[in-house]
ZATI-932541 format. One line per field, with one value per residue: x, y, z of N, C-alpha, C, O in turn; residue number from 1. Coordinates in pm, 1 decimal. Example, Ala and Ser with C-alpha at 12.3 -4.5 7.8 and 13.67 -1.06 7.14 Angstrom:
2
nu: 1319.0_1285.0
nv: -569.0_-225.0
nw: 780.0_708.0
cau: 1230.0_1367.0
cav: -450.0_-106.0
caw: 780.0_714.0
cu: 1320.0_1290.0
cv: -330.0_3.0
cw: 780.0_787.0
ou: 1423.6_1340.9
ov: -331.9_113.8
ow: 846.5_803.9
nr: 1_2
//
This chain:
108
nu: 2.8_-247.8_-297.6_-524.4_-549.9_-384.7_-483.5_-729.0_-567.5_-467.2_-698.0_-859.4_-618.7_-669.6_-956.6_-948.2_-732.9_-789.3_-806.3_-613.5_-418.6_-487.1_-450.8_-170.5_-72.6_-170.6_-26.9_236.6_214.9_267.7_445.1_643.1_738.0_856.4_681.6_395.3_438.9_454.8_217.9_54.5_140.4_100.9_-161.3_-211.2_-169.5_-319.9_-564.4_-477.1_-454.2_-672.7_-690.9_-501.5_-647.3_-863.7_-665.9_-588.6_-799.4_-1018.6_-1214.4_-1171.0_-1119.7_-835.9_-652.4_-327.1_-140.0_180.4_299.1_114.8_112.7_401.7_362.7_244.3_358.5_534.8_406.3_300.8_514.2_606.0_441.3_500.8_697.5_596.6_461.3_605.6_748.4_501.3_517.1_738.2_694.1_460.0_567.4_791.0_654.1_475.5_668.9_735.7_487.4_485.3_706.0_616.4_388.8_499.4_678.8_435.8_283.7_499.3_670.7_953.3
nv: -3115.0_-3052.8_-3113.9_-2958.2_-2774.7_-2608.2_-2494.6_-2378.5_-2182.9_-2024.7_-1931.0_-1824.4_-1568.0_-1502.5_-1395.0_-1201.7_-1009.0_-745.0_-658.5_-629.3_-541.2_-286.5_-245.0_-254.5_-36.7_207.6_150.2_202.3_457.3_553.3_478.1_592.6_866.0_1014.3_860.7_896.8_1171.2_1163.0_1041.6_1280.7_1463.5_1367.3_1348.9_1606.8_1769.9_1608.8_1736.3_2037.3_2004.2_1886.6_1782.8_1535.1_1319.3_1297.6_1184.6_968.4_834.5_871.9_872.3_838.5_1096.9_1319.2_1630.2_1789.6_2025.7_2131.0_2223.3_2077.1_1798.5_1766.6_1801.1_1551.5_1380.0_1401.1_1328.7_1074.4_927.7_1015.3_805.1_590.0_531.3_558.5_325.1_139.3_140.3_1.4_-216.2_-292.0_-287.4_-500.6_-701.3_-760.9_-772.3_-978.3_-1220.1_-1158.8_-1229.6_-1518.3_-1610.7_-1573.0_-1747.2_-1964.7_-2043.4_-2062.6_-2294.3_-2464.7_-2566.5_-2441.7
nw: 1257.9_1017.0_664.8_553.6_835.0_719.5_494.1_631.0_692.2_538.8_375.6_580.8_579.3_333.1_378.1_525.7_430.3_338.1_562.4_735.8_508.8_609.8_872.6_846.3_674.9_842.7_1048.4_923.9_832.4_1133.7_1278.6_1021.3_938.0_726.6_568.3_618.4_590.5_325.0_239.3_302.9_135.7_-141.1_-92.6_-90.8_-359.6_-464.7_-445.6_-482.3_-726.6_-934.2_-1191.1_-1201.3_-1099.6_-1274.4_-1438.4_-1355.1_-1240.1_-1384.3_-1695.5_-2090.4_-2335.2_-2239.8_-2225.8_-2124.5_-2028.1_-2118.2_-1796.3_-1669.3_-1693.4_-1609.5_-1369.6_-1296.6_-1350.6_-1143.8_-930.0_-989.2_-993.4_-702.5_-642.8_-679.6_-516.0_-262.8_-303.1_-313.0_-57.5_48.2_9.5_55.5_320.2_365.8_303.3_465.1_678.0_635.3_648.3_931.5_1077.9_955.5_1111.8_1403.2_1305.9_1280.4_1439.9_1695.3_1668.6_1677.3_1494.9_1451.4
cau: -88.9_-274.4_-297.4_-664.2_-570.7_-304.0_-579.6_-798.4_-548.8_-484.9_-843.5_-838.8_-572.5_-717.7_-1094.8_-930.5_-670.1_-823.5_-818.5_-470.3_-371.1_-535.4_-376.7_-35.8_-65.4_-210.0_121.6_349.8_202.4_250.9_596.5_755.4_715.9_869.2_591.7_289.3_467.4_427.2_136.5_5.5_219.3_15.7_-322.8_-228.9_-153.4_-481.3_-664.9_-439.3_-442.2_-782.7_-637.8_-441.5_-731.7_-861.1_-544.4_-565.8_-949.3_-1109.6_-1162.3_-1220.6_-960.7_-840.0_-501.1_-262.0_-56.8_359.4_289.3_28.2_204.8_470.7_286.6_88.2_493.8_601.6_262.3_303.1_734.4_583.4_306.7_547.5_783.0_524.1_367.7_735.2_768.8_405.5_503.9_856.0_623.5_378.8_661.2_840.2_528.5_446.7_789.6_705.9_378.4_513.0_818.1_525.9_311.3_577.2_693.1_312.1_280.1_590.2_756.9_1097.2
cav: -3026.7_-3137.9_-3019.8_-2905.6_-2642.7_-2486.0_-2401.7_-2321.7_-2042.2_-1943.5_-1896.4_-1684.8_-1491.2_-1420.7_-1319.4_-1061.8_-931.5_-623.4_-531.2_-673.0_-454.9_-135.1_-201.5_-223.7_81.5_261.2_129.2_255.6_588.1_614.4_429.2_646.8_987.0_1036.6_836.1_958.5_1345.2_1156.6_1003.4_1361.5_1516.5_1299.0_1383.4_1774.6_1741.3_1576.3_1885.2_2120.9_1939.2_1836.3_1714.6_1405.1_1202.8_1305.6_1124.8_857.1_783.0_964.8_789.7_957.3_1164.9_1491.5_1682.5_1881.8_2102.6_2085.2_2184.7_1970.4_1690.8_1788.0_1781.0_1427.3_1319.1_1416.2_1289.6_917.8_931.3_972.8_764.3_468.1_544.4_548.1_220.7_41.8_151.3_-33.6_-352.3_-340.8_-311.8_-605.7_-851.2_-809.9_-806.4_-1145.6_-1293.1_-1153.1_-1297.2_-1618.9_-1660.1_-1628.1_-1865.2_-2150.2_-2090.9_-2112.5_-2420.5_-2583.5_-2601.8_-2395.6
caw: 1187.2_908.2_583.3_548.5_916.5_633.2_384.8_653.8_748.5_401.7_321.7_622.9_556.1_197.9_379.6_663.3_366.3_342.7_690.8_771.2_507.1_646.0_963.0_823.9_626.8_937.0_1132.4_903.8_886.4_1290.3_1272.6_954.0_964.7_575.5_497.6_669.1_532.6_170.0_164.0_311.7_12.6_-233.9_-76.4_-135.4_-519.8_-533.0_-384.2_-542.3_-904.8_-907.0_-1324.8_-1121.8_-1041.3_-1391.9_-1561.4_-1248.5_-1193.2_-1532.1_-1818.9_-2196.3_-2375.8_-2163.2_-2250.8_-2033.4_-2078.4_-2025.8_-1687.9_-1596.7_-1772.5_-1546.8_-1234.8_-1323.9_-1358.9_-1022.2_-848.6_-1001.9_-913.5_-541.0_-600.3_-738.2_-443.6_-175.0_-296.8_-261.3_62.4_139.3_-16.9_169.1_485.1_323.6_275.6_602.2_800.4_616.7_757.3_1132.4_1087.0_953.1_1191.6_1473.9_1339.9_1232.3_1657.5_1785.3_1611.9_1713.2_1398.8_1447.2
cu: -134.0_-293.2_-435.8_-637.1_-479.8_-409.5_-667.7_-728.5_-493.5_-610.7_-848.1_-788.6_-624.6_-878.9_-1029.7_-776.5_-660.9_-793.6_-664.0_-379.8_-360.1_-472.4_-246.0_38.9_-90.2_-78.1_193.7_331.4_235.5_398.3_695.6_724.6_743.9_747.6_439.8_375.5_452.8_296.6_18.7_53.5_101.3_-141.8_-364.5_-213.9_-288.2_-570.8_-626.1_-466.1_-537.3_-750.4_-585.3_-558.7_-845.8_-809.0_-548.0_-674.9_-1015.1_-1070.9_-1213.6_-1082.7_-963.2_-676.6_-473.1_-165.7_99.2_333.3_250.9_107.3_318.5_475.4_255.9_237.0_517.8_492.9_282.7_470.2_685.5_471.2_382.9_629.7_709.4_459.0_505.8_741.6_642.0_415.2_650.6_781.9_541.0_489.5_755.8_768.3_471.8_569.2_797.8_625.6_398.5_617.6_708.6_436.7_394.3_610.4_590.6_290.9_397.4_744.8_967.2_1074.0
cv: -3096.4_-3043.8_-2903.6_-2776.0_-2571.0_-2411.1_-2324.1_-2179.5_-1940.7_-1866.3_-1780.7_-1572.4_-1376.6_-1345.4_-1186.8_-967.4_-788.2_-526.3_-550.2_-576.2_-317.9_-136.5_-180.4_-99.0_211.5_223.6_211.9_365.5_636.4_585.7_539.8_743.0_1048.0_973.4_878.4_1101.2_1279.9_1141.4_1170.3_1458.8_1495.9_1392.2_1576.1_1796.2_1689.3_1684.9_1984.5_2105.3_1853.5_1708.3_1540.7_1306.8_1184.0_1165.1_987.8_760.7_776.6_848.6_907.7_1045.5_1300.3_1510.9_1783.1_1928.1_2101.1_2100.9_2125.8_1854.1_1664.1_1701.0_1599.0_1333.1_1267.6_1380.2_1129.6_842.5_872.8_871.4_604.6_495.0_500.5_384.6_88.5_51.9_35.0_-190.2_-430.8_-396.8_-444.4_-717.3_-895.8_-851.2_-986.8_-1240.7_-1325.1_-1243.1_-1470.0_-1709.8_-1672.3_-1739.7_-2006.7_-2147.4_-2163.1_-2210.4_-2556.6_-2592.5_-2548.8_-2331.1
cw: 1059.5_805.9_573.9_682.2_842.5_572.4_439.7_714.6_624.8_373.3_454.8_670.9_465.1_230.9_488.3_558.7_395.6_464.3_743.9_696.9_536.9_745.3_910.3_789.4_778.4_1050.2_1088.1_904.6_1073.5_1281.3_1202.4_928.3_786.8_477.4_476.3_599.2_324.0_155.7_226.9_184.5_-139.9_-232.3_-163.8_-294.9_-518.8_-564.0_-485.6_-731.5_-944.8_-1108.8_-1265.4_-1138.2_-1174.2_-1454.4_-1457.9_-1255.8_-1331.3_-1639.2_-1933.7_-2244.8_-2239.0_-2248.2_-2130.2_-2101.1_-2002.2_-1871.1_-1634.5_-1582.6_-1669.4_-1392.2_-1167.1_-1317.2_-1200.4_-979.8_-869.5_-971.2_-780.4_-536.7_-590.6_-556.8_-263.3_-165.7_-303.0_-127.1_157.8_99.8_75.0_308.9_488.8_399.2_415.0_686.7_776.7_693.3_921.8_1146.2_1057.0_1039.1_1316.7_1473.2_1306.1_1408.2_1706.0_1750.4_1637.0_1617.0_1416.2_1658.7
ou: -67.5_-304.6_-426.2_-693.7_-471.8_-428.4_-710.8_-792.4_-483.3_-612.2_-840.9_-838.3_-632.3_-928.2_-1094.8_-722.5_-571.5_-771.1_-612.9_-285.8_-266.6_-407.4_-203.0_146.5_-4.2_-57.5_235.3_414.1_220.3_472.8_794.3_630.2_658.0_718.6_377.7_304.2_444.1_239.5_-98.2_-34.5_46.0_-203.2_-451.7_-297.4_-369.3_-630.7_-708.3_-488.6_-502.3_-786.2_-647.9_-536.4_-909.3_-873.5_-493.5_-661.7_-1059.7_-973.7_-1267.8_-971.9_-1055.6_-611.5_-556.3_-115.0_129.3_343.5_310.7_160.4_337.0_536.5_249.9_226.2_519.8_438.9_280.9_508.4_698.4_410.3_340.2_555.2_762.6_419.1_486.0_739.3_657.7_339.2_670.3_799.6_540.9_488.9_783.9_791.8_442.9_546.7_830.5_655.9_334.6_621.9_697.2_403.6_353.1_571.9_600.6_253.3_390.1_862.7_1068.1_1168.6
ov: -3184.3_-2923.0_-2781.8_-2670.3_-2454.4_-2290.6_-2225.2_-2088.6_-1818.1_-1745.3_-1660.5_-1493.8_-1254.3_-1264.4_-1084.2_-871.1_-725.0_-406.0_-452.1_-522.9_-243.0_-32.6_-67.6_-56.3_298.4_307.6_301.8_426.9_751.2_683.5_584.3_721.3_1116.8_1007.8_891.8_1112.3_1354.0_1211.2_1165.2_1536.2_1579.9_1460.9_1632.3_1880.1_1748.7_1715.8_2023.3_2186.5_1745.0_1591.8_1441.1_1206.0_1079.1_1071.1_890.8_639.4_671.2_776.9_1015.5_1049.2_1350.0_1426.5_1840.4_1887.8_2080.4_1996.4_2086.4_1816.7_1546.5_1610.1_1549.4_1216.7_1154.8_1474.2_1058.8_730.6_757.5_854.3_515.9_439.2_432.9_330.5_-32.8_-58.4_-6.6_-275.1_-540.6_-498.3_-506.6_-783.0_-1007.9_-943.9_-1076.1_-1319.8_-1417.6_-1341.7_-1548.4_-1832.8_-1790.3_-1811.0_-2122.7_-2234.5_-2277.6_-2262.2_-2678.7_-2612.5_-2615.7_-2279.5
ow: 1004.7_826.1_588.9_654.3_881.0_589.6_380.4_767.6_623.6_350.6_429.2_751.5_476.7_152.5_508.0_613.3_451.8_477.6_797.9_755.7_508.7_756.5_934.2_831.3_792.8_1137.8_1161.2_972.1_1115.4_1276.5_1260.9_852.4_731.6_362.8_370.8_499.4_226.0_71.9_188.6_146.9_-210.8_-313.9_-230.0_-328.7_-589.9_-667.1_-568.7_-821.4_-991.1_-1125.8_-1301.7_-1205.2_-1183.9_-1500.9_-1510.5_-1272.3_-1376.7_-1662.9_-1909.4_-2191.3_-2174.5_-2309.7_-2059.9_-2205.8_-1884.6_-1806.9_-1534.3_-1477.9_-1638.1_-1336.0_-1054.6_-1278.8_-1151.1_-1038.2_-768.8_-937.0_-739.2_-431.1_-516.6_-476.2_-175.1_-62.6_-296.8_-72.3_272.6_146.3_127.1_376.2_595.0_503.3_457.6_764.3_856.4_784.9_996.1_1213.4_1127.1_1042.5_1349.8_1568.0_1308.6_1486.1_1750.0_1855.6_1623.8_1645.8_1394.3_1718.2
nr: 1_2_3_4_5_6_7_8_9_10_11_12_13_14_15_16_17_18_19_20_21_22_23_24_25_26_27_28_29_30_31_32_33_34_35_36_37_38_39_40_41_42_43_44_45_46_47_48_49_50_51_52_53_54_55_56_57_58_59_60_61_62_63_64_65_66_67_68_69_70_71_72_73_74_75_76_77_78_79_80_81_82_83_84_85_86_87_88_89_90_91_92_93_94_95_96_97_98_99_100_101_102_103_104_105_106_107_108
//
C-alpha cells in the first residue's frame, strides 16, 4: 500500500463523516432501547420547555426562574449523558471499522 491510498482514505473518511455519523446514531437508536427512550426524553423537554432551546440555541440575555433553571439542569445532565453514550458508539465503531480495514488489506 502506498502512502498517498492512506490519505486518500482519510480524506474520504473526513468527506462521508457526516453521513457515517448519521448512520451510527441511527444504529444505536435501533440497537439500545435506553437510548432511543432518551434521546426521545430529550426531544419532549424541548416541546414541553420551549425555554431549553432558548438557553441552548438563543442568544441575548433571558432569565429563568428556580424552576426553569432547574429544568435547563436536568435537560443538559441527559444531554451530557446521551452524547457519551454516542462517542462510546463513535470510538468503538472506529476500531470495527479499522480492524476490517487493516484485514482487507492484508495487514493483520
Amino acid at each position: 500500500m502506498e502512502k498517498t491510498d492512506f490519505y486518500d482514505l482519510v480524506e474520504r473518511i473526513k468527506d462521508s463523516f457526516m453521513e457515517i455519523d448519521s448512520d451510527i446514531m441511527v444504529d444505536l437508536k435501533k440497537q439500545d432501547e435506553d437510548y432511543a427512550n432518551m434521546c426521545q426524553e430529550l426531544g419532549e423537554m424541548e416541546s414541553r420547555y420551549p425555554f431549553i432551546l432558548e438557553v441552548t440555541e438563543g442568544s441575548g440575555a433571558i432569565s429563568l426562574t428556580a424552576e426553569e433553571h432547574e429544568i435547563v439542569r436536568r435537560y443538559m445532565s441527559r444531554m451530557f449523558e446521551k452524547e457519551t453514550i454516542e462517542r462510546c458508539q463513535i470510538y468503538f465503531r472506529g476500531h470495527t471499522d479499522g480492524y476490517a480495514y487493516l484485514k482487507k488489506i492484508g495487514a493483520i
